[in-house]
N, C-alpha and C positions, 0 to 999 in steps of 0.2 A: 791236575797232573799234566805236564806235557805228553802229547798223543806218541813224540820219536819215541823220548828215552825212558819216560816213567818218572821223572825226578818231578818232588812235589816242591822243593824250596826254592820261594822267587825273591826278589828283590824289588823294591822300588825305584820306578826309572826318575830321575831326578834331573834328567837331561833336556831340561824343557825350558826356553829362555821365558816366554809369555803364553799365555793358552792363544789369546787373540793374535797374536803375531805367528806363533805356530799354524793355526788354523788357514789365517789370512795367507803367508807363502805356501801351504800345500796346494791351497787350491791354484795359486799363478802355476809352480812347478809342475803339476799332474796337466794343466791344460796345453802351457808350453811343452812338454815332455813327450804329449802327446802328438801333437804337431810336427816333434824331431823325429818321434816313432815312423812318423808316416813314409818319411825321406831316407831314412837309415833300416824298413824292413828287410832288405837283401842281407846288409853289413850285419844287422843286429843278429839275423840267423844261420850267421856263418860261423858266429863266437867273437865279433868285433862287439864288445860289448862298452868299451870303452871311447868308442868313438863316439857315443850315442852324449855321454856328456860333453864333449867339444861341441857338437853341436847344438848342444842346448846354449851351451856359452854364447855361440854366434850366431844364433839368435835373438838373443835378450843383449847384445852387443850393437846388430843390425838396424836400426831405426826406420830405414828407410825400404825396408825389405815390405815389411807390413806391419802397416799400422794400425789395423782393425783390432777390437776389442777379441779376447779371449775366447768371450762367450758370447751366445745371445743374448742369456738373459739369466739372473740371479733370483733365488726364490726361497724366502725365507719368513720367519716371524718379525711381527715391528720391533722386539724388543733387540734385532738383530745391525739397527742402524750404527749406534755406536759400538757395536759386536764385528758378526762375521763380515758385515757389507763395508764399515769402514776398515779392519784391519785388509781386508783384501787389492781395496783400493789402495789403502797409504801401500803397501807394501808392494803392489805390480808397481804404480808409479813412482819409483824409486828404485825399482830392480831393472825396471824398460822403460819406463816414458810411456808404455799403454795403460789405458783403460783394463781392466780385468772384466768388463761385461758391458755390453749395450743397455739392457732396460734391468733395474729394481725393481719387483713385485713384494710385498709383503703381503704377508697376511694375517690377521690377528687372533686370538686364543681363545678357544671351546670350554666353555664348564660345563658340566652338568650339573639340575639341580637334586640339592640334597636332599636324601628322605633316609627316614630311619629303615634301619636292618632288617626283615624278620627273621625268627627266632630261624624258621625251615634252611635262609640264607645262610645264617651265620655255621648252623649246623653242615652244611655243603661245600660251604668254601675250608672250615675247619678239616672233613674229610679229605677235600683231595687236598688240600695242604700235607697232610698226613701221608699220601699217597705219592704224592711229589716226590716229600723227604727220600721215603723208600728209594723209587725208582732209580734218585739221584745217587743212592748210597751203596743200590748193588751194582753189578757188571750188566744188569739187564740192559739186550738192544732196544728195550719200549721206549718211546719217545717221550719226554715228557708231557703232561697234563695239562690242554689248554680250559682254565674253565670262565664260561662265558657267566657274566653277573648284570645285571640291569642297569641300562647306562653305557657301556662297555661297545665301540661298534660292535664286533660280533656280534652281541645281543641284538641292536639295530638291524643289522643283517638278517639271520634266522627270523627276526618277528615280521621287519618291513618288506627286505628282500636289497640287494646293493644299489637296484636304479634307485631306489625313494632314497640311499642318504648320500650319493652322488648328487640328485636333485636337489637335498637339503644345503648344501655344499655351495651350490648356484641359486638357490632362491633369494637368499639372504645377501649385502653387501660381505663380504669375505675377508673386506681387509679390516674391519671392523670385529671389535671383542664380541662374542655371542654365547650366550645360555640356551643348554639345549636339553628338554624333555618330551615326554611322552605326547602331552598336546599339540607341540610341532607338527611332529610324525601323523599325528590324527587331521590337523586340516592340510598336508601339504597329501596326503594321499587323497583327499578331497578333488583335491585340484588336478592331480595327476587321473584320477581317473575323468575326468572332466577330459581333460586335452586325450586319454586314449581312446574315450567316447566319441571324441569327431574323429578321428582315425579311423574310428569301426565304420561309423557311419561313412563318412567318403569311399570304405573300399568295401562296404556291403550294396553301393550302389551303381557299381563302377563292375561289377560280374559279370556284363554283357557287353564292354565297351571295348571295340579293337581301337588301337589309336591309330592304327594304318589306315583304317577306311571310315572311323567315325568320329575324328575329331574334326571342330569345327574352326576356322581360322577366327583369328581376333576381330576384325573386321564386320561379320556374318554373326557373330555372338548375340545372344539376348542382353538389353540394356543394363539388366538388374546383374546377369552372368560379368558383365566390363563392370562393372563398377564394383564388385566383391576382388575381382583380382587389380584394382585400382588401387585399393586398399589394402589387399595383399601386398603389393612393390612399395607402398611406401613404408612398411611394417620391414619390409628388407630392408630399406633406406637404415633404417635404426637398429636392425637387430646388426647389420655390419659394423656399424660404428660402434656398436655398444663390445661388440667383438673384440675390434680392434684396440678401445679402450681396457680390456679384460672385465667389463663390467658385466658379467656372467646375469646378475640378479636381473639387470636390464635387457638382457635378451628375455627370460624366461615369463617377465612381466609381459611383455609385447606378444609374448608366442600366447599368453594364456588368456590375456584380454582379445586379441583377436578368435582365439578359437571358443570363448565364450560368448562375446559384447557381438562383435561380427557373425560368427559362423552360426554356430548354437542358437544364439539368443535373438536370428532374424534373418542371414541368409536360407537356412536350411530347412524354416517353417516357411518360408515361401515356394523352396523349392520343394517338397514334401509334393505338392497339388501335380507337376508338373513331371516328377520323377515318377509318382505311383498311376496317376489316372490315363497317364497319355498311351499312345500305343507305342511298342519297343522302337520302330524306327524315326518316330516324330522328329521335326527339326525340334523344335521345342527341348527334347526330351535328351538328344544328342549334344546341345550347346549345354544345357546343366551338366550335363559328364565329361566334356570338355574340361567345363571350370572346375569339376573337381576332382578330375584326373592332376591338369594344373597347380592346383592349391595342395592337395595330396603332397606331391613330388617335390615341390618348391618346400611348404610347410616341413619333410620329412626331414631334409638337407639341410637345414635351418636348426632343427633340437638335434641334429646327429649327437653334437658333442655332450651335449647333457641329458640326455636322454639315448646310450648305445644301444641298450639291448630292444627297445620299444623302436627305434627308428627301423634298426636292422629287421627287425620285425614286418613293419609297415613297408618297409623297402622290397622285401620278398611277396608281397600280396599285390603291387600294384603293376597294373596293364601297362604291354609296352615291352620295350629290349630298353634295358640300362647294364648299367656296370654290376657286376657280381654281390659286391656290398655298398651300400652307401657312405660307407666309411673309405670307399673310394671315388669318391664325388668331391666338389668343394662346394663352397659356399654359395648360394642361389645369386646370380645378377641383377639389378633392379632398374626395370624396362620402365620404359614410357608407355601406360595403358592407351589407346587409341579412344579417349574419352572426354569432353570436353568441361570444363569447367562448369557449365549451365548445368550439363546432366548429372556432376556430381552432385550440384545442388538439390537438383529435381529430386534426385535417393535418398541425400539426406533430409530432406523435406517429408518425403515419403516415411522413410524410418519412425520420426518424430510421430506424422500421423497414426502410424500402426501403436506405436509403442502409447500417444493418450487415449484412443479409441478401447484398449485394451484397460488401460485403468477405466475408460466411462463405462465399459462392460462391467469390472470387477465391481463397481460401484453402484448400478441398478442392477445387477442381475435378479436379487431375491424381491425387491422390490415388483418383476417384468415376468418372474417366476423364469428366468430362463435358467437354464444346467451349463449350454455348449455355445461358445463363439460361433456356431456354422446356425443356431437359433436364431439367431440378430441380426436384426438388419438397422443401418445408422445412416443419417444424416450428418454432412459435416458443416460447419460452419467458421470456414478461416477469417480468421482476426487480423494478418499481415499478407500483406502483398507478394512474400516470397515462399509461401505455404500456398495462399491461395494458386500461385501459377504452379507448382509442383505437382496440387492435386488437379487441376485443369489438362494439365497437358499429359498426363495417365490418364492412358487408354482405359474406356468406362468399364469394359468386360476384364481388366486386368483388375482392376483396383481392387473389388473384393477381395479376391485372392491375395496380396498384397496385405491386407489389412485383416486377414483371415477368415473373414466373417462371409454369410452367404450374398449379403444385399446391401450397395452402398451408391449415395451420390454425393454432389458437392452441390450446395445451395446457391443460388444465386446471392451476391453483396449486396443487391438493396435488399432482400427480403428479413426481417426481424429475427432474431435470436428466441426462440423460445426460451420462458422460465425453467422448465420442464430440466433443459438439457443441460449435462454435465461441463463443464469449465475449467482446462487448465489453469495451474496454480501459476505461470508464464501468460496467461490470457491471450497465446495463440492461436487457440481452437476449442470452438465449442462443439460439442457432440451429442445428437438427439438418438437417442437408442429403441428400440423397436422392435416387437418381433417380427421377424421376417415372412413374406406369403409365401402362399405355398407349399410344396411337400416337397420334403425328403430323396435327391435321386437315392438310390441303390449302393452306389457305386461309389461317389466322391462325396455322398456326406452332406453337401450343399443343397439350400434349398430354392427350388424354382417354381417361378409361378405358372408356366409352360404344362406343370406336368398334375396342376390343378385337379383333375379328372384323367389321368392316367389309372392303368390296374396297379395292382398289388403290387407286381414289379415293375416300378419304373424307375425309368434311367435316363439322364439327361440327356441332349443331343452331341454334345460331348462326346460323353462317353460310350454313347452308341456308335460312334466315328471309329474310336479306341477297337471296340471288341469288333468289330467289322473289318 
């Protein structure tokens, strides 16, 4: 029924030359229209409402007035190229001699996968069907019935929550056709809690840190600290580009590998030693919150758009005077780290060592009866010249640490390879595993030979420094 007058008889409008050619001049006319609006709001709310068309004329008359496209940008399904994107173009070009938009995005089309009904579904969606009918049939003000079914975003929503299928949305290439179920939703919230996991972690460590008087300049940083935001800037390098391309999936890649492969899976176990044992005002201890006051705020800036409500989140926790929301921020800049080529090598050399030392542990442990990497102590034995110099020139009381374990040296080149010792499957390094001498400090877990005949409670020199 019409809401004026109550009259239920309509007609079919038939006034329609093409649907595509229809479509195509609404959208030139609404954009142009718009644009007359802008020049003619005084005339237009006086009741000159006819001038408003003259103007349009002399605009799409005018060529030389402006020549810019309509729009910025067009955004549609692919099945839309010989569709809505070409009749808009044929049809501006032909009306002005413009462009109707700067950039084409499509994007391509969602299934879900099919599963049978159960018997409970069909019974629920049959009620409120039922329910509907009513509703629609009396004068009742109740709204109609939305009902959510599996599969269905709402349903998505209510089970996942809207950040995970906005994330799903970006995980994936987009413009590309995609099938979407339930297993999706199961490993992308894997991942999602992954990347909120370093979020927690950066700002449960970060509770003490003024960045007025306790951050450290880039300069004065610890080695291993310049070389995680080294690696950060260059992850910007890509996450902007991938930006600028709209390649959403290729930001989201970049953000998750760094806050796993980088952050998670080797910055954050090294700095573990160095955030808990140290005392609160150590340089030490100040340059790690530095770098992850940094990494924090950059990283935040970075998933804003695919991640709103988690950054907005992160953005409210972190130390410091910023802007009210991070959705008022822009996108992170990517700096020249003050780091030099050798030392990135020297890190990634390092990394390499931690990460087979850690397999030769996984592999004699039961053999050595050991339980805990802080048990062990290794011998290394580098196979190439650019591992051998990386572990040489780490500082000797670092390395452990570094490598995780309580007790560590590097063998001299001429001396032999024991049979004994474990051997990457790359034949870069070989590794002789050990228990380590020594007892247990107290406090950092690490064992030391120092403390041989210490009492009951002992504690390294360390971290006797710490609690003092």
């Amino acid at each position: 029924r019409c809401e004026r007058c109550g009259n239920h008889q309509f007609r079919k409008e038939e006034d329609i030359v093409d649907v595509w050619f229809d479509s195509g001049i609404s959208a030139w006319a609404m954009l142009l229209e718009s644009k007359a609006d802008n020049q003619t709001a005084d005339e237009t709310r006086q009741g000159q409402v006819g001038r408003r068309f003259t103007v349009l004329e002399s605009k799409a008359d005018n060529q030389t007035a402006d020549d810019e496209p309509l729009a910025d940008m067009v955004f549609e399904g692919v099945d839309q190229y010989q569709g809505w994107f070409q009749g808009s173009l044929l049809t501006s070009l032909q009306l002005s001699q413009r462009l109707p938009f700067k950039t084409v995005l499509a994007h391509g089309r969602i299934a879900g996968e099919v599963s049978p009904m159960t018997a409970e579904q069909e019974n629920v969606l049959a009620v409120a069907a039922q329910r509907q009918k009513e509703i629609l049939e009396s004068d009742s003000l109740e709204l109609p019935l939305v009902v959510t079914v599996e599969g269905s975003p709402q349903h998505t929503i209510d089970r996942w929550g809207a950040e995970l299928l906005r994330l799903w949305v970006a995980v994936e290439d987009f413009q590309k056709h995609r099938v979407i179920g339930p297993q999706d939703f199961e490993r992308l919230s894997h991942k999602y809690r992954k990347v909120r996991n370093t979020f927690r972690f950066m700002l449960a460590n970060l509770y003490d840190f003024d960045e007025e008087k306790d951050l450290i300049e880039w300069e004065l940083m610890e080695d291993v600290d310049l070389y995680m935001l080294h690696l950060l800037h260059k992850r910007i390098k890509a996450i902007r580009s991938h930006y600028t391309a709209y390649q959403f999936h290729g930001v989201w890649h970049n953000v998750y590998e760094f806050c796993v492969d980088d952050l998670s899976g080797f910055y954050f176990e090294v700095l573990k030693d160095r955030l808990y044992a140290s005392a609160p005002d150590w340089y030490v201890r100040r340059s790690a919150q530095s770098a992850l006051s940094r990494i924090a705020q950059t990283l935040c800036r970075c998933v804003a758009p695919l991640l709103c409500f988690t950054a907005e989140d992160v953005w409210k926790h972190l130390p410091g005077e910023h802007a009210s929301s991070v959705h008022l921020t822009l996108l992170p800049e990517a700096y020249e780290i003050p780091m030099s080529m050798d030392q990135v090598a020297i890190w990634q050399g390092l990394r390499l060592a931690r990460k087979q030392t850690h397999h030769a542990f996984a592999s004699l442990k039961k053999e050595l009866r050991l339980k805990n990497l802080w048990e062990a102590s290794v011998r290394l034995y580098p196979n190439t010249s650019e591992l051998r110099e990386a572990l040489e020139l780490c500082d000797e009381k670092q390395l452990p640490t570094i490598l995780g374990i309580s007790q560590a040296m590097v063998v001299d080149k001429d001396k032999p390879t024991p049979r004994e010792a474990w051997r990457s499957s790359w034949g870069s390094l070989a590794v002789e595993v050990r228990r380590a001498e020594g007892r247990r400090c107290r406090r950092c877990r690490f064992l030391f030979k120092e403390l041989q005949n210490a009492g009951s409670h002992a504690i390294c020199s360390r971290c006797k420094r710490a609690m003092e």
